[in-house]
PyMOL commands that place a pseudoatom at each C-alpha (Angstrom):
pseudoatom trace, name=CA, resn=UNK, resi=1, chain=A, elem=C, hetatm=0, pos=[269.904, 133.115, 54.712]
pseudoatom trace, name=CA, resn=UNK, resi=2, chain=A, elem=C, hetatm=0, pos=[267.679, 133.977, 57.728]
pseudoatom trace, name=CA, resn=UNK, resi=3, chain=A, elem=C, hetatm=0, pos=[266.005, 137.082, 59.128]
pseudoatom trace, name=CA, resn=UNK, resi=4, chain=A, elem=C, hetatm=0, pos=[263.458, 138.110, 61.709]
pseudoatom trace, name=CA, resn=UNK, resi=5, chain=A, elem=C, hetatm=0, pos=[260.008, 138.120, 60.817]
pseudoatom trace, name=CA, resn=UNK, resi=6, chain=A, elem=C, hetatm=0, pos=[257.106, 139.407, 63.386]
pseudoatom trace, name=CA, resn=UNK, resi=7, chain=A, elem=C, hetatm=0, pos=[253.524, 137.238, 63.412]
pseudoatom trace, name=CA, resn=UNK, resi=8, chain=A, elem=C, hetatm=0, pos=[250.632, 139.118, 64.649]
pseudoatom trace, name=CA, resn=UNK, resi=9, chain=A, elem=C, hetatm=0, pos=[247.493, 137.366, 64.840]
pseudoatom trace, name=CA, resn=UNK, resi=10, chain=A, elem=C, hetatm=0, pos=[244.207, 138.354, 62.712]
pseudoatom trace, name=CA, resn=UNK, resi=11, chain=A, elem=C, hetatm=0, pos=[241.674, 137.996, 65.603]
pseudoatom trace, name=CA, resn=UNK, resi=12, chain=A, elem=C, hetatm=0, pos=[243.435, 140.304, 68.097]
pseudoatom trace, name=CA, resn=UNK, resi=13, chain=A, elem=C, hetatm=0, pos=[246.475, 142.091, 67.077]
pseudoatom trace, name=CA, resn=UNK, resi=14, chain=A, elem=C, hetatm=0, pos=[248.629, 140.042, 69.750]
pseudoatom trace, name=CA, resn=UNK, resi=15, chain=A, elem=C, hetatm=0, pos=[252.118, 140.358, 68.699]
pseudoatom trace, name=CA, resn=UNK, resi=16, chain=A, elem=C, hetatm=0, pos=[254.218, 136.960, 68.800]
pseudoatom trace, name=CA, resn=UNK, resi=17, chain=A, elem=C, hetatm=0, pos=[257.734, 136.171, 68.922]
pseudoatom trace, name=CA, resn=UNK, resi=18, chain=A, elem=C, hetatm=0, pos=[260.154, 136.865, 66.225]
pseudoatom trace, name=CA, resn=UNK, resi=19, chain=A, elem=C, hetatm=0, pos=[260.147, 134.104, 63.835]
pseudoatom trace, name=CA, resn=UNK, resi=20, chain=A, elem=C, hetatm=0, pos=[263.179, 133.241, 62.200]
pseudoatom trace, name=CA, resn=UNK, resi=21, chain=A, elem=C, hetatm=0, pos=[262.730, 132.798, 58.387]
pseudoatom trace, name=CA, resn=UNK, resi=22, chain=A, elem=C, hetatm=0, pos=[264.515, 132.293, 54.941]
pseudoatom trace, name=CA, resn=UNK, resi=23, chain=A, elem=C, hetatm=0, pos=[265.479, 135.370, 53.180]
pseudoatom trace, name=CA, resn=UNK, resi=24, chain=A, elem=C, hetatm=0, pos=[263.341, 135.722, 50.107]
pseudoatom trace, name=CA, resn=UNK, resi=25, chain=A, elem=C, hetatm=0, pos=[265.628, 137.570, 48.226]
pseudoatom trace, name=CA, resn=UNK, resi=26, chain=A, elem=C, hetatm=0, pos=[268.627, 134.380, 47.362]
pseudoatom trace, name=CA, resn=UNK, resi=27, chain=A, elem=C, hetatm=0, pos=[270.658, 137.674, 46.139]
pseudoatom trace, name=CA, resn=UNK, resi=28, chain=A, elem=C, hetatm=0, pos=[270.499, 138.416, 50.177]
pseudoatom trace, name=CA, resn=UNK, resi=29, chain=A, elem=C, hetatm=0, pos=[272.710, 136.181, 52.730]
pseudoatom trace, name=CA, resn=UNK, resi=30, chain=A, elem=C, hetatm=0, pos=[270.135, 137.484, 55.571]
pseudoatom trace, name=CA, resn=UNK, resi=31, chain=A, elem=C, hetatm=0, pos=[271.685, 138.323, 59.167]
pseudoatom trace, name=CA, resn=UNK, resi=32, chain=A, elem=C, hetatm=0, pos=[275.114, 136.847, 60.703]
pseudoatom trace, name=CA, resn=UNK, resi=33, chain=A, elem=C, hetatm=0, pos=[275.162, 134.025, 63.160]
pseudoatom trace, name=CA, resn=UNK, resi=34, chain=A, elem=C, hetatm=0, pos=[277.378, 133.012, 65.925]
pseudoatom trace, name=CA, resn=UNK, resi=35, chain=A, elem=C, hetatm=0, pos=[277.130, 129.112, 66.845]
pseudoatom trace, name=CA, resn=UNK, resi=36, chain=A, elem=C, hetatm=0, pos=[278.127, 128.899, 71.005]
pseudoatom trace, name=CA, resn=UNK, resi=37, chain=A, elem=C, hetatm=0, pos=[278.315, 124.915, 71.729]
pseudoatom trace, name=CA, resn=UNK, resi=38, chain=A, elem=C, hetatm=0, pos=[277.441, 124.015, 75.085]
pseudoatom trace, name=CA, resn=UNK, resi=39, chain=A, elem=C, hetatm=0, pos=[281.336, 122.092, 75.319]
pseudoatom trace, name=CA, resn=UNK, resi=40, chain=A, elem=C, hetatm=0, pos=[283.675, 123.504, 72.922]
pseudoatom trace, name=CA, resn=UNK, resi=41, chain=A, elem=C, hetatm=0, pos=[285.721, 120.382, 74.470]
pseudoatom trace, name=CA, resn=UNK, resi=42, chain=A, elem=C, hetatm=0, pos=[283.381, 117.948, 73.177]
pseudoatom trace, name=CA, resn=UNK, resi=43, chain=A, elem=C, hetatm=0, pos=[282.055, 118.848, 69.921]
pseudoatom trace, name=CA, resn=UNK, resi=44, chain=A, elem=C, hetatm=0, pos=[278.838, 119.540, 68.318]
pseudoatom trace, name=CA, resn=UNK, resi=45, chain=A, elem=C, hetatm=0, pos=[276.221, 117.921, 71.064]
pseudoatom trace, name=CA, resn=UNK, resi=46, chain=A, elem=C, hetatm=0, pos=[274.427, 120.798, 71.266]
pseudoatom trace, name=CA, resn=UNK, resi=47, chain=A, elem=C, hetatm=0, pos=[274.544, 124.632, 70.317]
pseudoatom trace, name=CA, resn=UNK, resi=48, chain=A, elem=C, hetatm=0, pos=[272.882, 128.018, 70.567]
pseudoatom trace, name=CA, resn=UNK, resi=49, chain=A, elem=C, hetatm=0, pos=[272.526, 129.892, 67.638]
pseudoatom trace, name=CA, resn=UNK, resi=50, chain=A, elem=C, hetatm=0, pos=[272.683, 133.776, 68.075]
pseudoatom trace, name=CA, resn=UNK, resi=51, chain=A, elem=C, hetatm=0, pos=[271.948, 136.185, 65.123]
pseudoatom trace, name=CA, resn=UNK, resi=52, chain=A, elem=C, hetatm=0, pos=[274.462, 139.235, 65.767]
pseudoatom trace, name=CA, resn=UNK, resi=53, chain=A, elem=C, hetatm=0, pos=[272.567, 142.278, 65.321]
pseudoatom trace, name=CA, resn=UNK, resi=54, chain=A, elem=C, hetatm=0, pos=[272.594, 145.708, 67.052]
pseudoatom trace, name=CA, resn=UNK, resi=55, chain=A, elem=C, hetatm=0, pos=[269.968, 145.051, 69.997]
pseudoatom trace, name=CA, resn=UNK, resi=56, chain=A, elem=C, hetatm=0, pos=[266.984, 147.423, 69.805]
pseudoatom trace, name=CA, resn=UNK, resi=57, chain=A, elem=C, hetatm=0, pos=[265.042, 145.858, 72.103]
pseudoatom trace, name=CA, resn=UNK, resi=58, chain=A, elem=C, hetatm=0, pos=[265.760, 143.729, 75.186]
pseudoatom trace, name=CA, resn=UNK, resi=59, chain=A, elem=C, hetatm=0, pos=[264.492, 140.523, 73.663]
pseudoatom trace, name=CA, resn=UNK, resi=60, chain=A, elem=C, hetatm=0, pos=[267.551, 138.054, 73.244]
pseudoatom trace, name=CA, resn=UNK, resi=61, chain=A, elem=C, hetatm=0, pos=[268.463, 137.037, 69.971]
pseudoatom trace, name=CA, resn=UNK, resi=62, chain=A, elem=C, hetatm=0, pos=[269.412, 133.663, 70.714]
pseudoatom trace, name=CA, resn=UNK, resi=63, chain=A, elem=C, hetatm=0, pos=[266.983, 130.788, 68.697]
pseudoatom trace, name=CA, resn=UNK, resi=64, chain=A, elem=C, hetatm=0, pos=[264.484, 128.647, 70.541]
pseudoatom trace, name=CA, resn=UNK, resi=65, chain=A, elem=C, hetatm=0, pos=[261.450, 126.094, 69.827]
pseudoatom trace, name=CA, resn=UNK, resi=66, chain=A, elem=C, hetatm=0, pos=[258.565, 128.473, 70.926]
pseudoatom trace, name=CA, resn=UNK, resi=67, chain=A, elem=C, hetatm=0, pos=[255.308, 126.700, 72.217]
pseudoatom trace, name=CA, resn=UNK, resi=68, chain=A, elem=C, hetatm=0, pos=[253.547, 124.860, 69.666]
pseudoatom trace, name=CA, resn=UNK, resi=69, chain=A, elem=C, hetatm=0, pos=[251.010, 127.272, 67.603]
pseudoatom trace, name=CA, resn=UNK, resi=70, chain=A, elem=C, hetatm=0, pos=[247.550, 124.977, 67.453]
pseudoatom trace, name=CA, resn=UNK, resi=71, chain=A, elem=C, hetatm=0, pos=[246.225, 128.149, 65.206]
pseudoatom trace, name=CA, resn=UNK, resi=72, chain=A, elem=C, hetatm=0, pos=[249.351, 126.818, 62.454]
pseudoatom trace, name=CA, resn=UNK, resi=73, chain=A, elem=C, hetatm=0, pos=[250.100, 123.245, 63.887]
pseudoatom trace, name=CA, resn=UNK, resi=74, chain=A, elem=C, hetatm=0, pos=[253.414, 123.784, 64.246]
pseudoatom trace, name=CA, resn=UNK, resi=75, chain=A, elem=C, hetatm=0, pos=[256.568, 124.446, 66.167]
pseudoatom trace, name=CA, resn=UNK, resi=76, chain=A, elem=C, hetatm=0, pos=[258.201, 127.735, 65.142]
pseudoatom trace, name=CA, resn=UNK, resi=77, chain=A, elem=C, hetatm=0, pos=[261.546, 128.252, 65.465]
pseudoatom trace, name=CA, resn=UNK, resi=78, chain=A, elem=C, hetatm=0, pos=[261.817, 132.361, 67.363]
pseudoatom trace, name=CA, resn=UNK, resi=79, chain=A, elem=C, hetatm=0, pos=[264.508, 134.375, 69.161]
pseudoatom trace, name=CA, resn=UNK, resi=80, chain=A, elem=C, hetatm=0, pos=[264.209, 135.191, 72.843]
pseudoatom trace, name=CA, resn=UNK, resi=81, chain=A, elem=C, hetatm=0, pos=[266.284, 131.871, 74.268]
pseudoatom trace, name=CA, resn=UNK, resi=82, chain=A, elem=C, hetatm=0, pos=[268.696, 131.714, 76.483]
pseudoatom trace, name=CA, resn=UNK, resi=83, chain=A, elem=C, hetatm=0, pos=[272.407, 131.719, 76.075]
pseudoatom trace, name=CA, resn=UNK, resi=84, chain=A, elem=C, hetatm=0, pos=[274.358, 128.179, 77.588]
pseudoatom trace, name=CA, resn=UNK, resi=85, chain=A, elem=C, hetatm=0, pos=[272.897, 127.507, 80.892]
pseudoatom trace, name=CA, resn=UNK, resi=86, chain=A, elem=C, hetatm=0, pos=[271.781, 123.986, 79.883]
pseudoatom trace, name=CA, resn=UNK, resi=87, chain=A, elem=C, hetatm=0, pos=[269.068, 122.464, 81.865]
pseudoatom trace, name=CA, resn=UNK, resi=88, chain=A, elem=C, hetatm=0, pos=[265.710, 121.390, 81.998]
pseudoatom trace, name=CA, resn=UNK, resi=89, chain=A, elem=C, hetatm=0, pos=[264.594, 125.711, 81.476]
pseudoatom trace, name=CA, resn=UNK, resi=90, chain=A, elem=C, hetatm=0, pos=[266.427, 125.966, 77.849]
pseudoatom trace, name=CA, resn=UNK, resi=91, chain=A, elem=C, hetatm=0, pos=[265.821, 122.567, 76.621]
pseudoatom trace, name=CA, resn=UNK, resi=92, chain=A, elem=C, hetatm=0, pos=[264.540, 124.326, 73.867]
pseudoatom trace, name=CA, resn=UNK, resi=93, chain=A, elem=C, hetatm=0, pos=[267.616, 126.738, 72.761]
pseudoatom trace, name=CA, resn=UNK, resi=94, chain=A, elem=C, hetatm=0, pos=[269.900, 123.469, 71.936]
pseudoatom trace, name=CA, resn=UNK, resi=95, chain=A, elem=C, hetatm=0, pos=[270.263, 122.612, 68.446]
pseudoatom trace, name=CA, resn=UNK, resi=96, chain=A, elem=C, hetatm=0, pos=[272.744, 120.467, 66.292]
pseudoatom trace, name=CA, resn=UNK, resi=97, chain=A, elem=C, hetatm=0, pos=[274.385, 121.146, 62.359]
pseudoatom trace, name=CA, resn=UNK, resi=98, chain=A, elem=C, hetatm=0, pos=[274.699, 117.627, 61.173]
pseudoatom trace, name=CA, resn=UNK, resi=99, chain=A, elem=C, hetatm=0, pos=[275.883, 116.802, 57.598]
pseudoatom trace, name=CA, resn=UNK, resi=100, chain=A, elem=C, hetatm=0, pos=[272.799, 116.481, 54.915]
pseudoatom trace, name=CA, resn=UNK, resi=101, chain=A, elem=C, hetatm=0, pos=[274.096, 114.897, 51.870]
pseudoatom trace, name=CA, resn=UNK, resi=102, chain=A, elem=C, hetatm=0, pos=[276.425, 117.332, 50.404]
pseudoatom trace, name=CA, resn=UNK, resi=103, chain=A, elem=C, hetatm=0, pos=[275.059, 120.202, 52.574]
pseudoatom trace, name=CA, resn=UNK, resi=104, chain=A, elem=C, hetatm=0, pos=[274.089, 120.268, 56.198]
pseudoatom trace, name=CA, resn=UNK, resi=105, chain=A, elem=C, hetatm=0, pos=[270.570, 120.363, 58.450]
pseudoatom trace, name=CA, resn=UNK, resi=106, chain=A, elem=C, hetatm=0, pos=[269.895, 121.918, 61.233]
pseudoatom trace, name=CA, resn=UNK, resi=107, chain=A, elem=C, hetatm=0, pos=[268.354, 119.756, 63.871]
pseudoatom trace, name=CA, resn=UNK, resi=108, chain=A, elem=C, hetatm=0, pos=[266.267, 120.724, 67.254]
pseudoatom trace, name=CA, resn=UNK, resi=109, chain=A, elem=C, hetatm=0, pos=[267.958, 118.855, 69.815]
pseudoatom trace, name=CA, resn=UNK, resi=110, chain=A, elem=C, hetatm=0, pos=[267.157, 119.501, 73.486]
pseudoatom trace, name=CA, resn=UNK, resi=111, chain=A, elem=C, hetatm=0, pos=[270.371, 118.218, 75.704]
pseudoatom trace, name=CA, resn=UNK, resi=112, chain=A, elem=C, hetatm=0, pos=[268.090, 115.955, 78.162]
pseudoatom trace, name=CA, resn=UNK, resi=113, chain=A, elem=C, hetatm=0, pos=[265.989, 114.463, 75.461]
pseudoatom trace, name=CA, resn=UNK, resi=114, chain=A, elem=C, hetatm=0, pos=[266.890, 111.085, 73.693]
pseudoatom trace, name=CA, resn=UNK, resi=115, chain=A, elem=C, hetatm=0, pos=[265.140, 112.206, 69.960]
pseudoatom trace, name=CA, resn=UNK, resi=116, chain=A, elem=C, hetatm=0, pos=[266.335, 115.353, 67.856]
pseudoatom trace, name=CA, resn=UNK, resi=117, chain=A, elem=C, hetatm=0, pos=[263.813, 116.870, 65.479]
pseudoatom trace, name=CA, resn=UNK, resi=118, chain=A, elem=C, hetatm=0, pos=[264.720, 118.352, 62.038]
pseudoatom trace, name=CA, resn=UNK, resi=119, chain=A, elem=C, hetatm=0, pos=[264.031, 121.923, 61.207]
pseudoatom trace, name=CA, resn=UNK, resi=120, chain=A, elem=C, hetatm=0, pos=[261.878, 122.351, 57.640]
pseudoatom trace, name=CA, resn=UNK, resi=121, chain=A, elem=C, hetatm=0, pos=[260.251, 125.449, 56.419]
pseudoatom trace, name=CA, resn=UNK, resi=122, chain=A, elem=C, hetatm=0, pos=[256.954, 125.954, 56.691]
pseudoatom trace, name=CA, resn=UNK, resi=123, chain=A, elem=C, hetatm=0, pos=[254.926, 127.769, 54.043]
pseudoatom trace, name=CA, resn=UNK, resi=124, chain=A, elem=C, hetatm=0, pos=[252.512, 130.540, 55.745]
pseudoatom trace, name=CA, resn=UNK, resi=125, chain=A, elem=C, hetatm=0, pos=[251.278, 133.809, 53.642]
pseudoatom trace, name=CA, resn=UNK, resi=126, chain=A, elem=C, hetatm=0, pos=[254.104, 134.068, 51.774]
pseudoatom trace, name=CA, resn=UNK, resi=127, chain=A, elem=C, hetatm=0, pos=[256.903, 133.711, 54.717]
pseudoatom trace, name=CA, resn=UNK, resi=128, chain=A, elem=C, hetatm=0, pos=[259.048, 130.450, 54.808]
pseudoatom trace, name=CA, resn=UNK, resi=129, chain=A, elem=C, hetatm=0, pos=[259.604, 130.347, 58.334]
pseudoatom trace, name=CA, resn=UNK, resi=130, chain=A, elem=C, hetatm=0, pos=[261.921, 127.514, 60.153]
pseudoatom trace, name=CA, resn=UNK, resi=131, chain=A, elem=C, hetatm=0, pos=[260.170, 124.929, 61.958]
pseudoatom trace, name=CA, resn=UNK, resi=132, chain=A, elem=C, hetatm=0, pos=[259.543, 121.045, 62.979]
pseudoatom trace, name=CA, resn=UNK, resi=133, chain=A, elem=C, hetatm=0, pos=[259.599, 118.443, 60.617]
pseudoatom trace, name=CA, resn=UNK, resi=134, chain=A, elem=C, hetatm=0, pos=[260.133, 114.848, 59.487]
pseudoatom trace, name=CA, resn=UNK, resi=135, chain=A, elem=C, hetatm=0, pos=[261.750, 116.215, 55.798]
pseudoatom trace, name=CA, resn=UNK, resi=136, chain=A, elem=C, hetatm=0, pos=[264.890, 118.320, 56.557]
pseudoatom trace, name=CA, resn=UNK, resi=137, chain=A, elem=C, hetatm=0, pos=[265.627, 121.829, 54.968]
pseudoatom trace, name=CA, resn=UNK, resi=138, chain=A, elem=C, hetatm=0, pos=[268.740, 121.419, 53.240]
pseudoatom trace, name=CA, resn=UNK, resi=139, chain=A, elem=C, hetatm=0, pos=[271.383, 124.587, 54.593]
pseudoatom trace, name=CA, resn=UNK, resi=140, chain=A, elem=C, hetatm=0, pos=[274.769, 125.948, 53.701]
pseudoatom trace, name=CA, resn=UNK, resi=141, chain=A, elem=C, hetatm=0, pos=[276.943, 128.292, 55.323]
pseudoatom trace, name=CA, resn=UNK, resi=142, chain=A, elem=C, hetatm=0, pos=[278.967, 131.675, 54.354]
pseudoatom trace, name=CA, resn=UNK, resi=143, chain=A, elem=C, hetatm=0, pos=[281.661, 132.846, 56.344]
pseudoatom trace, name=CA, resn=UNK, resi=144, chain=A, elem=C, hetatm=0, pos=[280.511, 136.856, 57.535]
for i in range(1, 144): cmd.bond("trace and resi %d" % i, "trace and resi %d" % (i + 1))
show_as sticks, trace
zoom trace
């Protein structure tokens, strides 16, 4: 299950993306997805994920690699991508489900790159937020 999470920073209360994270609660099934792949014609090459929520802000609430975080070392998965449009601006909205064993993983994938990047999640005060990694993060899904 996965849910918004703000980061603010210690030093200087700057406010960061959303960060998408694992509910902590596995009593919880977190907030509802829609999957939008770039060619419905084609299959699974590449998708946006949207979490379907009642917009209270004008931030997007489609999922995106955000710049790498040197503070963390890592990639953090956050909302504010853009819906389709694929090109070399929302490289980093595309991702990919791909079968995991019994389960699934979801994969980073950007449409003009030749590598795809599993997503993990990363420990940080607590949170288990989705990010980059070499060891996938084993996922199921429930039908809302």
């Amino acid at each position: 299950a996965c849910l918004l999470h703000p980061r603010i920073s210690n030093s200087d209360n700057k406010t960061f993306p959303l960060h998408v994270v694992q509910e902590q609660n596995i009593q919880k099934y977190g907030l509802p997805m829609t999957f939008s792949p770039v060619n419905p014609k084609k299959g699974s090459i590449g998708l946006n994920i949207k979490f379907e929520v009642a917009k209270t802000s004008v931030q997007s609430t489609i999922w995106k690699l955000d710049n790498f975080d040197a503070a963390l070392g890592q990639w953090f998965v956050t909302i504010g991508g853009v819906e389709g449009n694929p090109g070399p601006q929302t490289t980093r909205n595309w991702f990919k489900i791909e079968k995991f064993y019994g389960d699934y993983e979801l994969v980073c994938c950007p449409l003009v790159c030749k590598f795809c990047k599993v997503l993990c999640i990363f420990m940080n005060g607590g949170v288990r937020h989705l990010a980059l990694s070499d060891v996938p993060f084993s996922v199921i899904f429930l039908k809302a």
